[in-house]
C-alpha positions, 0 to 999 in steps of 0.5 A: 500500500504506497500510503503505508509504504510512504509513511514508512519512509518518512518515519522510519529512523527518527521515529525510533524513540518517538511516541505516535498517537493514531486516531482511528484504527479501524483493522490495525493494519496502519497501527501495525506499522506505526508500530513498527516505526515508532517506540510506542503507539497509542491508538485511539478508536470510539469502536469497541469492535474495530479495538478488538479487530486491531488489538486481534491483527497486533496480536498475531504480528506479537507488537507489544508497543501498542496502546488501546485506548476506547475514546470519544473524540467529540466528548471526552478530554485530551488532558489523558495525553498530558504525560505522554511525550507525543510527537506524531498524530496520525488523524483517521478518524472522524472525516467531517470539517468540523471533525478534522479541524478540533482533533488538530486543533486539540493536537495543538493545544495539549500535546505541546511536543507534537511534530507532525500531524498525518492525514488520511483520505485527502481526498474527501472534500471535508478533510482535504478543505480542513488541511488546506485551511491550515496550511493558508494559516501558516501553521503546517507544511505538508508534503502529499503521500500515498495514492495521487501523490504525484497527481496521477490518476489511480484506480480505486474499487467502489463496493456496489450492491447492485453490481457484483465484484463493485465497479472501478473509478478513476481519481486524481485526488489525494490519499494522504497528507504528512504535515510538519508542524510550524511556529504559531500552531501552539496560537489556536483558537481555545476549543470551547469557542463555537461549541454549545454548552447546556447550562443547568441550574445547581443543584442538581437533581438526578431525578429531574436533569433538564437545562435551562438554557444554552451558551455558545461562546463565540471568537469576537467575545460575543455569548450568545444564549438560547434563553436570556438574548446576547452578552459578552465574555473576555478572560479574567485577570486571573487564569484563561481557565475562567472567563468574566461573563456579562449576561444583563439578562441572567444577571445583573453584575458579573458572572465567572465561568470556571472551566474544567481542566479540558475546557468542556464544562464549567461551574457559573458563580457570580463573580468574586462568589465561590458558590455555583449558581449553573453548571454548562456542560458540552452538548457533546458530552451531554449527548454521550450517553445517548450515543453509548445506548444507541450503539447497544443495538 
């Protein structure tokens, strides 16, 4: 495979000593040679069964450098990485806009070591988009790999349940993208910024859990709220993990927001106040038990 073959050439030699982290192993046949590549390798996949397909294929090759790990890049924090020294993130997994540029982003943001980021199917729209959006930004430089790397056409075989055997296409568009990162990546956007917060009035209750309303934190300092209009945010004195809320309709002095080490939830207080009035919560995260239950049937 001239992706995997790519890689190899790449990496082999420096990666001696280098721990990579592989999002979405689906076989395990690329963690197979990362494995092979680097000194570890944490791979990370939301899917139990693709975990067990690949720890299966690890088994049977005997690579004992190989992480499991069962995340949920959309909810759960990357603070787990935080005592890993990681150099290299192979991104193959979510292959939405949206998805490609928070697993980069989250790369840039808590793996301060990180080196290189690598990206699969380029050649869908979403990814491809999202990794030109970077390289504009001036904070990657890549390098094509794999199938189209030279821009030369390539056959690739569609599974068609209409046509026995599939049907054979001709594409020029890119396999994958090895990118080194550059000065300025560590300078993103915090990645609370455009994402929904449910806010819940404390305490509590197990028994009745239902949110009053919803914040969405925008790039300009605007906030804007299901329930109580517009309002404005900017970071306090003390610590960029909390935010100076101003919500005249919720509140008629200041408010802090004190957010958790990953950024997806946080407690609201009147500010200078210790108690908290609301908790916010991510939508993501909010929704999570929603998704573990649909994916018992």
């Amino acid at each position: 495979h001239l992706y995997k073959r790519h890689l190899a050439e790449h990496f082999c030699g420096m990666g001696a000593n280098m721990t990579a982290v592989e999002l979405g192993v689906y076989h395990g046949y690329t963690t197979s040679i990362l494995a092979n590549m680097f000194k570890k390798v944490i791979a990370v996949d939301v899917n139990k069964g693709n975990i067990e397909t690949a720890a299966k294929t690890l088994g049977e090759l005997e690579q004992e450098n190989v992480v499991f790990l069962m995340m949920d890049l959309m909810a759960d924090g990357w603070s787990k990485f935080a005592s890993n020294d990681v150099k290299v993130v192979v991104i193959d997994a979510d292959h939405t806009y949206a998805g490609v540029k928070r697993d980069a982003g989250n790369a840039f943001r808590y793996l301060p070591e990180v080196q290189w980021l690598v990206f699969h199917d380029i050649w869908m729209d979403p990814v491809a988009l999202a990794v030109h959006e970077f390289e504009q930004q001036g904070l990657l430089k890549c390098t094509a790999v794999g199938l189209g790397f030279d821009g030369s056409p390539y056959a690739y075989r569609v599974v068609d349940e209409h046509l026995p055997g599939g049907v054979t296409l001709i594409r020029q568009k890119l396999e994958g993208k090895i990118c080194r990162r550059l000065l300025g990546s560590e300078i993103v956007q915090p990645n609370f910024i455009d994402q929904q917060f449910m806010l819940y009035r404390q305490p509590i209750s197990t028994t009745k859990i239902c949110a009053t309303g919803a914040f969405r934190f925008h790039a300009n300092h605007r906030l804007k709220t299901a329930y109580w209009k517009m309002g404005s945010w900017r970071y306090s004195n003390y610590s960029q993990a909390r935010l100076l809320v101003r919500l005249p309709r919720m509140a008629a002095t200041p408010l802090e927001a004190h957010f958790n080490l990953d950024h997806n939830a946080f407690l609201l207080t009147y500010a200078g106040h210790a108690a908290a009035q609301w908790f916010g919560l991510s939508v993501n995260y909010a929704d999570r038990p929603f998704h573990v239950a649909r994916a018992l049937f």
